[in-house]
C-alpha positions in Angstrom: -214.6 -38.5 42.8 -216.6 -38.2 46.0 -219.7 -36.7 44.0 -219.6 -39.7 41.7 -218.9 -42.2 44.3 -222.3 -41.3 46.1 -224.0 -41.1 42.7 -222.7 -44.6 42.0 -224.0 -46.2 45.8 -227.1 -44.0 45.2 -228.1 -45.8 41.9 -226.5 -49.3 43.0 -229.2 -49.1 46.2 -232.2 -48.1 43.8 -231.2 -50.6 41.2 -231.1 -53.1 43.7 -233.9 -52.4 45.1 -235.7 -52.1 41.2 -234.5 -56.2 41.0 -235.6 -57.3 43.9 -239.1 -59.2 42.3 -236.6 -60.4 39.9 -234.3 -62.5 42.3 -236.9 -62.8 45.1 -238.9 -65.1 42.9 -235.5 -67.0 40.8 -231.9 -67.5 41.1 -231.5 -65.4 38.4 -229.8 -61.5 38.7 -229.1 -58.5 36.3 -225.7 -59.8 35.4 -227.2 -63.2 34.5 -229.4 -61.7 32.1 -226.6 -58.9 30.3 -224.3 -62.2 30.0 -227.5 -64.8 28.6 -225.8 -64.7 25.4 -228.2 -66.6 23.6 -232.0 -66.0 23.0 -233.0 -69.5 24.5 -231.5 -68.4 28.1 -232.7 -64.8 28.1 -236.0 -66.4 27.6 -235.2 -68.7 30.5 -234.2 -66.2 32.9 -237.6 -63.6 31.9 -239.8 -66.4 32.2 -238.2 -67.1 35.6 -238.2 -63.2 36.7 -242.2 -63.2 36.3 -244.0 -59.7 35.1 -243.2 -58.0 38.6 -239.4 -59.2 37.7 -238.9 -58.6 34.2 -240.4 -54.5 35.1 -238.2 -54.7 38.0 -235.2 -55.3 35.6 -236.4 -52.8 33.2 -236.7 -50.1 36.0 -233.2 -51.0 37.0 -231.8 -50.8 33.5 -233.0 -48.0 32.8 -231.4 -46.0 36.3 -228.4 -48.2 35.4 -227.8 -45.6 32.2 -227.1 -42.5 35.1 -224.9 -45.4 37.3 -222.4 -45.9 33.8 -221.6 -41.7 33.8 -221.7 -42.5 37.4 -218.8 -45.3 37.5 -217.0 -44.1 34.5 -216.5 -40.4 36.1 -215.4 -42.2 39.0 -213.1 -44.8 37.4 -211.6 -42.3 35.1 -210.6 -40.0 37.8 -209.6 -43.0 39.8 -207.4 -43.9 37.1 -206.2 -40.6 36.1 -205.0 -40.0 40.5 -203.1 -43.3 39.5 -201.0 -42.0 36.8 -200.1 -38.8 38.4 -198.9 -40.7 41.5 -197.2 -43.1 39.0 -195.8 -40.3 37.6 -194.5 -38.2 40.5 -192.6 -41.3 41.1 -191.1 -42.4 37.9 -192.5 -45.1 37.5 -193.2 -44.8 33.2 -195.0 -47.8 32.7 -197.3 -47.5 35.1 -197.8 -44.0 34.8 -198.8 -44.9 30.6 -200.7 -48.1 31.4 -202.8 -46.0 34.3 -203.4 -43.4 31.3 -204.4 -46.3 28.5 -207.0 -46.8 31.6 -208.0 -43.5 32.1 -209.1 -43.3 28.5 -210.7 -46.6 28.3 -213.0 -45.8 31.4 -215.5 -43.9 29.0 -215.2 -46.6 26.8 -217.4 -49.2 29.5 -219.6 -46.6 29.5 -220.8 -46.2 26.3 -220.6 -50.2 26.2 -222.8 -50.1 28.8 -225.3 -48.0 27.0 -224.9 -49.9 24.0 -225.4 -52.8 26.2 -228.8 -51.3 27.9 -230.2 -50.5 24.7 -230.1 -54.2 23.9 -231.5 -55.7 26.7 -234.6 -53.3 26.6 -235.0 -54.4 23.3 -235.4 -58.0 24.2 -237.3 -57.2 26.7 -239.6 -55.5 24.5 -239.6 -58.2 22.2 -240.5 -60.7 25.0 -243.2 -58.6 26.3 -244.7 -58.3 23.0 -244.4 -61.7 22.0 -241.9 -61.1 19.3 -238.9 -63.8 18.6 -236.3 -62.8 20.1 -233.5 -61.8 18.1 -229.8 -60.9 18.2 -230.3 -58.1 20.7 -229.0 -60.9 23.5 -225.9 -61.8 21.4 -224.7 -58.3 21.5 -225.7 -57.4 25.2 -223.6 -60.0 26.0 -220.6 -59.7 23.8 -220.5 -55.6 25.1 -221.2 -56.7 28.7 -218.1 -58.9 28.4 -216.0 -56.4 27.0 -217.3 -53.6 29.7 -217.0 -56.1 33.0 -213.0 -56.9 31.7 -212.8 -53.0 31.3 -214.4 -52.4 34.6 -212.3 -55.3 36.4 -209.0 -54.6 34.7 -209.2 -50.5 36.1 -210.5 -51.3 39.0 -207.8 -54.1 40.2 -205.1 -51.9 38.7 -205.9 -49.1 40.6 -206.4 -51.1 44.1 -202.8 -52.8 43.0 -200.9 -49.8 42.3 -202.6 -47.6 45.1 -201.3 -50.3 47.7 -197.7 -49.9 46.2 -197.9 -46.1 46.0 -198.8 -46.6 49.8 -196.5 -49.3 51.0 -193.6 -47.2 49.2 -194.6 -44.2 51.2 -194.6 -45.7 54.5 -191.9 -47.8 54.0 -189.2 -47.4 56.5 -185.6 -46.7 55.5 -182.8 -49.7 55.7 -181.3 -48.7 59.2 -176.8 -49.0 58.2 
């Protein structure tokens, strides 16, 4: 988990730093552009982005396609440590859920790759010129589905962490 979790703030700082020209110069960001959803606005947001912006975000998608092993690993595991605490104490449902987790951490992955492939597309088709097409429509439909993924794992394992901790330090009802 540690390995991945320095990965993942490795890759987070280089990606950032990849988008700066984009959102130095429009109020416009990565996650703007993976949730555009329709042609007309991913135009919007690469003519706002400029030529140093619109590399920028190609340089940070690309580095985003070692961050999505990167966060997967990490939210896997994560969720994986959740279930076996779940399960050393009983508690079933949360134990399963945790594991439903586990497996669907991959899953955001691969959307995210699927996701990353689309939005170099259209920003191929911009920088040539070409119309672009429905390469927006499913960059966002698979960004949706990853960031609910992503959110869903992550809360879940903050949630159930706190109560795994609060139950361990909880004091005993004096008689």
């Amino acid at each position: 988990m540690i390995v991945a979790g320095v990965i993942g703030l490795w890759l987070t700082l280089a990606m950032n730093q990849a988008m700066k020209p984009a959102v130095e110069n429009s109020a416009f960001g990565i996650v703007d552009f993976e949730l555009a959803g329709t042609p007309e606005q991913a135009v919007v947001i690469l003519d706002a982005w400029g030529t140093d912006g619109r590399e920028g975000a190609e340089q940070a998608i690309k580095l985003d396609y070692g961050y999505l092993v990167a966060y997967s690993v990490l939210l896997a595991l994560a969720c994986g440590t959740v279930a076996m605490g779940a399960a050393a104490r009983e508690w079933h449902r949360t134990e399963r859920a945790a594991w439903r987790l586990t497996a669907l951490s991959p899953v955001a992955g691969l959307l995210d790759a699927v996701e990353n492939t689309a939005l170099l597309s259209v920003l191929g088709q911009y920088d040539s010129g070409e119309a672009i097409g429905s390469a927006t429509v499913i960059a966002d439909a698979v960004a949706a589905l990853k960031f609910g993924i992503v959110v869903a794992a992550f809360v879940f394992v903050i949630v159930v962490m706190g109560a795994i901790v609060n139950t361990r330090f909880r004091r005993p009802k004096q008689a």
